[in-house]
C-alpha positions as CSV (number, residue, x, y, z in Angstrom):
1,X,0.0,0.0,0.0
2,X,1.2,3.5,-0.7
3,X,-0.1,7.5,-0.5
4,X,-1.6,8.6,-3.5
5,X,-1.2,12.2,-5.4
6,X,-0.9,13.5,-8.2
7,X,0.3,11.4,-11.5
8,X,-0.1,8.3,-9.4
9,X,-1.2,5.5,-11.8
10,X,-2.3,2.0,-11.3
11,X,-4.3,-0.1,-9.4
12,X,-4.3,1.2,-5.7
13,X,-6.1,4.5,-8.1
14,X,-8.5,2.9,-9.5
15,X,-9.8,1.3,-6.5
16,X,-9.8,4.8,-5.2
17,X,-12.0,5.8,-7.3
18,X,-14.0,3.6,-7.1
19,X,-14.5,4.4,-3.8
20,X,-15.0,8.2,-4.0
21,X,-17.8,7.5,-7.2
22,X,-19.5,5.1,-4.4
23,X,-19.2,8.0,-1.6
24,X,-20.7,10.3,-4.4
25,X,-17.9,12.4,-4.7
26,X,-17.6,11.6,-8.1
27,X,-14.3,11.5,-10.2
28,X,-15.4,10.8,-13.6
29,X,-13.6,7.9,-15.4
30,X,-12.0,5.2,-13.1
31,X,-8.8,5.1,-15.5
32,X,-6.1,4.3,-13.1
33,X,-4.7,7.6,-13.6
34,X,-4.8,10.2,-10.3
35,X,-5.6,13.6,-12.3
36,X,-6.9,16.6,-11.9
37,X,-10.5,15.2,-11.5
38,X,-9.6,12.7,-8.6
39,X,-7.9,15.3,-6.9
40,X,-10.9,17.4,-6.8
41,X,-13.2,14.9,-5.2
42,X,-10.5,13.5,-3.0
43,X,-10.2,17.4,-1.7
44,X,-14.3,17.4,-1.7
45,X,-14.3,14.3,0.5
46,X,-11.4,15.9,3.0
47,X,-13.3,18.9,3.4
48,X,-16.5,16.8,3.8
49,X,-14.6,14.8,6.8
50,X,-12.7,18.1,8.2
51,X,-9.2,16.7,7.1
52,X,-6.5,19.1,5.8
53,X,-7.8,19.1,2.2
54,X,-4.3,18.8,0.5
55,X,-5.5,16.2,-2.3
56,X,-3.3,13.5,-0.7
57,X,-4.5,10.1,0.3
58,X,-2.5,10.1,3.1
59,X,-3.3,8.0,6.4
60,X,-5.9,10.2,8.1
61,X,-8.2,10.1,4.2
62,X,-7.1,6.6,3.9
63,X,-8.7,6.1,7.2
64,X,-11.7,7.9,7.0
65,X,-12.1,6.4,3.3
66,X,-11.5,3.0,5.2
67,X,-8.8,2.4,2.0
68,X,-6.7,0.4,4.3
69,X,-5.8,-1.2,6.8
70,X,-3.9,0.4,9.9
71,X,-1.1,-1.9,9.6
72,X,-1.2,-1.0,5.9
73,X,-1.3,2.6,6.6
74,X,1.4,2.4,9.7
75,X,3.5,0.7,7.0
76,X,3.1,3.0,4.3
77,X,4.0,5.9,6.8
78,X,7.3,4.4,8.0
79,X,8.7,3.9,4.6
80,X,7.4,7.3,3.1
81,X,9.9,10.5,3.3
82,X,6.7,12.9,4.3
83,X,5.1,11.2,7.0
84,X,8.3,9.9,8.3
85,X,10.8,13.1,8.0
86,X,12.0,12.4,11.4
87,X,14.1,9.4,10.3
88,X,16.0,11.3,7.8
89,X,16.4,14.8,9.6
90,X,19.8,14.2,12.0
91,X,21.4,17.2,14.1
92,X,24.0,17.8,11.7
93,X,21.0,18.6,8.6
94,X,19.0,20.8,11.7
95,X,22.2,22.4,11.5
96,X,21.0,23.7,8.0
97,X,18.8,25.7,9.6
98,X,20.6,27.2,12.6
99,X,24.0,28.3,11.2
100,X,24.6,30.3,14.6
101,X,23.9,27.4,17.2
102,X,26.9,25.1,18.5
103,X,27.0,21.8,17.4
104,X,26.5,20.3,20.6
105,X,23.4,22.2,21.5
106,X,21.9,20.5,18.8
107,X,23.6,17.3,19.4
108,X,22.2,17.7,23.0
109,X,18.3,19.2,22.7
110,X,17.4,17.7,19.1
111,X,16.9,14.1,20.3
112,X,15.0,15.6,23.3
113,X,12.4,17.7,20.9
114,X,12.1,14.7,18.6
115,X,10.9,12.4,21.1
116,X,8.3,14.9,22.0
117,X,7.3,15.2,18.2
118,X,7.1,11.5,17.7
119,X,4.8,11.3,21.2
120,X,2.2,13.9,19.7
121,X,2.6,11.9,16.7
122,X,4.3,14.9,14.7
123,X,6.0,13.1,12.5
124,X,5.4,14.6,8.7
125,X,7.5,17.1,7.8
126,X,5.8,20.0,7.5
127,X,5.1,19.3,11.5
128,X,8.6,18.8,12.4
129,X,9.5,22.2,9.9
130,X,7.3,23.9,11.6
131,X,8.4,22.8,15.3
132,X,12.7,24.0,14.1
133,X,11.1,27.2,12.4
134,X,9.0,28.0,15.8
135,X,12.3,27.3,17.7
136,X,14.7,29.5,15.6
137,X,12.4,32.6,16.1
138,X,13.1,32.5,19.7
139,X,16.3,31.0,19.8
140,X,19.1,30.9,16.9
141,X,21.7,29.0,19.0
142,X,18.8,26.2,19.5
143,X,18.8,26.3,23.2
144,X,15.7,27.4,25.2
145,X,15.2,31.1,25.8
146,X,14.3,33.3,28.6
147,X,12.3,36.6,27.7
148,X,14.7,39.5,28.2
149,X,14.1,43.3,29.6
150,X,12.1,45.7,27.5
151,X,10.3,49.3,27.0
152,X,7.1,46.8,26.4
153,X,8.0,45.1,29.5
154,X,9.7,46.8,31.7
155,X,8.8,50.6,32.6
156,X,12.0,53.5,33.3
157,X,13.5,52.9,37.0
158,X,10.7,50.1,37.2
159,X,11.2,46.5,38.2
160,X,11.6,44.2,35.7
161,X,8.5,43.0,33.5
162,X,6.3,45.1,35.9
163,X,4.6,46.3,32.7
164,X,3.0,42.4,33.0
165,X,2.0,42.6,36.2
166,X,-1.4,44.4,36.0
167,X,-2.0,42.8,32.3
168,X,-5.7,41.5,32.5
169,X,-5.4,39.8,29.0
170,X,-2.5,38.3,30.4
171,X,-4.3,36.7,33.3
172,X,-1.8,38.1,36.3
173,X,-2.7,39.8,39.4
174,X,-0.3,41.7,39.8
175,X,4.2,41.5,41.0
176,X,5.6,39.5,41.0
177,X,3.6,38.0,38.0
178,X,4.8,40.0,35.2
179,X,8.7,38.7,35.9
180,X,7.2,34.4,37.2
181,X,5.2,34.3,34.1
182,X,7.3,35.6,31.7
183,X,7.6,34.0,28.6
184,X,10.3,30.9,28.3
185,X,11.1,28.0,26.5
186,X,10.9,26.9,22.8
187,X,8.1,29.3,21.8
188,X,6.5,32.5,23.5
189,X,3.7,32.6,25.7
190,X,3.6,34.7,28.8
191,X,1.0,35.2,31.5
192,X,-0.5,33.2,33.9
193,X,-3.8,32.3,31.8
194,X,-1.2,30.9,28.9
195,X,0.8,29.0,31.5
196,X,-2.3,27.9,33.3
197,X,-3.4,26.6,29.6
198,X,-0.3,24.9,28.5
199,X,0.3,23.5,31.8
200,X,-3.0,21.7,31.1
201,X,-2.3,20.5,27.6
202,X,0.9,19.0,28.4
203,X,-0.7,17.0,31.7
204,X,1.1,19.5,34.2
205,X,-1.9,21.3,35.7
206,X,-0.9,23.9,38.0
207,X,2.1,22.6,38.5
208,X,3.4,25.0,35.9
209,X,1.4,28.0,37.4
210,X,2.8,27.6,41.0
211,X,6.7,26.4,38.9
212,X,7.0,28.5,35.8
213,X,11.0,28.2,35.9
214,X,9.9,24.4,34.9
215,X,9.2,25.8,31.2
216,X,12.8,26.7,30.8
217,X,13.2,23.2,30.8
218,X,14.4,21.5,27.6
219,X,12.2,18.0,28.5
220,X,9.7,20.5,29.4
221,X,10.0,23.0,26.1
222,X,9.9,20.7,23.8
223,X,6.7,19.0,24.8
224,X,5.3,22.1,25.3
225,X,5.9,23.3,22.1
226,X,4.9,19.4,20.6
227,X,1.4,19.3,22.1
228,X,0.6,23.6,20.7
229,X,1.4,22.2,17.2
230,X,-0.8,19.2,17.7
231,X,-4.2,21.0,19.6
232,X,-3.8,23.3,16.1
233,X,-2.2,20.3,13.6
234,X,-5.1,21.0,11.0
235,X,-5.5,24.2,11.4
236,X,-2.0,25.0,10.8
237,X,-1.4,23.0,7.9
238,X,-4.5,24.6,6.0
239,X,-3.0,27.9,6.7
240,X,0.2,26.6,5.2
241,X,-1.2,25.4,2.1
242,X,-2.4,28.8,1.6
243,X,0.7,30.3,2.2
244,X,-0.6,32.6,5.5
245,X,2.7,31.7,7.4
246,X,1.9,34.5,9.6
247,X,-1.4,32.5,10.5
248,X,-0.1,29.4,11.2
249,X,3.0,31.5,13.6
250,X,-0.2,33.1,15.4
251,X,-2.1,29.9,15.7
252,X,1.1,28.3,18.2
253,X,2.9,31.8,19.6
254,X,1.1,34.6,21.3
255,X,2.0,37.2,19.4
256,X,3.9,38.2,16.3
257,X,7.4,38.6,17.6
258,X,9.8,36.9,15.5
259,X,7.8,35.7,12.5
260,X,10.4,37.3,9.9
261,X,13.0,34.2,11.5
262,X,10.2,32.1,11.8
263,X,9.1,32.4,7.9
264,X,12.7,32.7,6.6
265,X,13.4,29.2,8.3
266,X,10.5,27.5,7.5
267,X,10.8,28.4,3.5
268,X,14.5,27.1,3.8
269,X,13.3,23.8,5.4
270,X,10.7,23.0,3.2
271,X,13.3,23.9,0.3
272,X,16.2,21.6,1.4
273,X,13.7,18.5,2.3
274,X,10.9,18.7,0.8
């Protein structure tokens, strides 16, 4: 069994279409031949089932199209360069990307972020991109980051972040919270209502309310940043394929502040793997 897309020919195609023309998302002739006809009903059925509507029978359509088996599918995803990037991307091609970062930073937080990719399932490479391109916007030298002193945070003669400190928006009640719930790690979120919120998503409750300094934690950072690309996966990847990077930055950061590194790093990504 393998993905289908464009120009794929042969059997696996025709039984696709079959399948779409009995699903009533017709496809016209069932020739064998994956062409521009097939991929308009196979992006009618995505939308139809809320998948990202790419035109590839990949293993969430294959699924839902009940195409194949999952230990057809799981097969198809190890042995396919897409949906398995992370067994072809090593520190020294991550490198690539971060020209400025010592070797053995990558050599030593790399593994650590894959792992978390590979528990949130993250595995394609526009999810893994994604993840290095989020990272070098915060962090060239690939190591976590800690939000530094600013006019936006800080006020003249005042104490450090206290600018935060009254931010409703942000969620804090005032200092010390502007400095504890700065923002840290492999991505930026700030306030106690985001740390209150990714705590949650990553199974730490409060914990990372009442320990913020825990997000500075590589083990910690990279899940973090794993499970904000997975609760958006879709969402990101439809605003990719329309080309609003800026969308898909938004949809995982809290605000804007180093897209330009963000976009730069993502294009070259997809440009030297994809």
């Amino acid at each position: 069994m393998r993905f289908l897309s464009n120009d794929t020919k042969g059997s696996d195609v025709v039984r696709l279409q079959q399948q779409l023309n009995a699903l009533h998302f017709p496809c016209g002739r069932e020739d064998g031949i994956y062409g521009p006809a097939t991929a308009a009903a196979v992006i009618a059925f995505q939308q139809s089932h809320n998948i990202v509507h790419d035109g590839i029978v990949g293993p969430e359509t294959m699924t839902s199209l009940d195409f194949a088996t999952d230990e057809e599918i799981r097969a198809a995803k190890d042995v396919h360069p897409v949906y398995n990037a992370l067994a072809r991307i090593t520190p020294d091609k991550v490198s690539r990307l971060f020209p400025l970062a010592p070797v053995r930073s990558i050599e030593a937080h790399f593994p650590i972020l894959k792992d978390a990719l590979i528990q949130c399932q993250l595995t394609d490479l526009k999810a893994v991109v994604v993840a290095l391109s989020i990272i070098s916007a915060v962090s060239q030298s690939f190591s976590v980051h800690e939000e530094t002193l600013t006019r936006l945070n800080t006020s003249p003669g005042g104490t450090p972040f206290d600018l935060y400190d009254y931010r409703r928006d942000l969620g804090n009640e005032g200092h010390p919270d502007g400095e504890r719930y700065r923002s840290r790690g492999f991505c930026i979120f700030r306030g106690r209502f985001q740390y209150k919120r990714v705590g949650e998503l990553i199974d730490m409750s409060d914990q990372l309310v009442e320990q913020p300094e825990q997000a500075a934690k590589v083990s910690v950072a990279s899940k973090i940043l794993a499970c904000l690309i997975e609760n958006q996966e879709k969402n990101i990847k439809c605003a990719l394929m329309q080309n609003k990077l800026k969308s898909a930055y938004q949809l995982i950061t809290q605000d804007i502040d180093g897209f330009e590194l963000f976009r730069s790093t993502y294009r070259t990504g997809m440009l030297i793997w994809g």
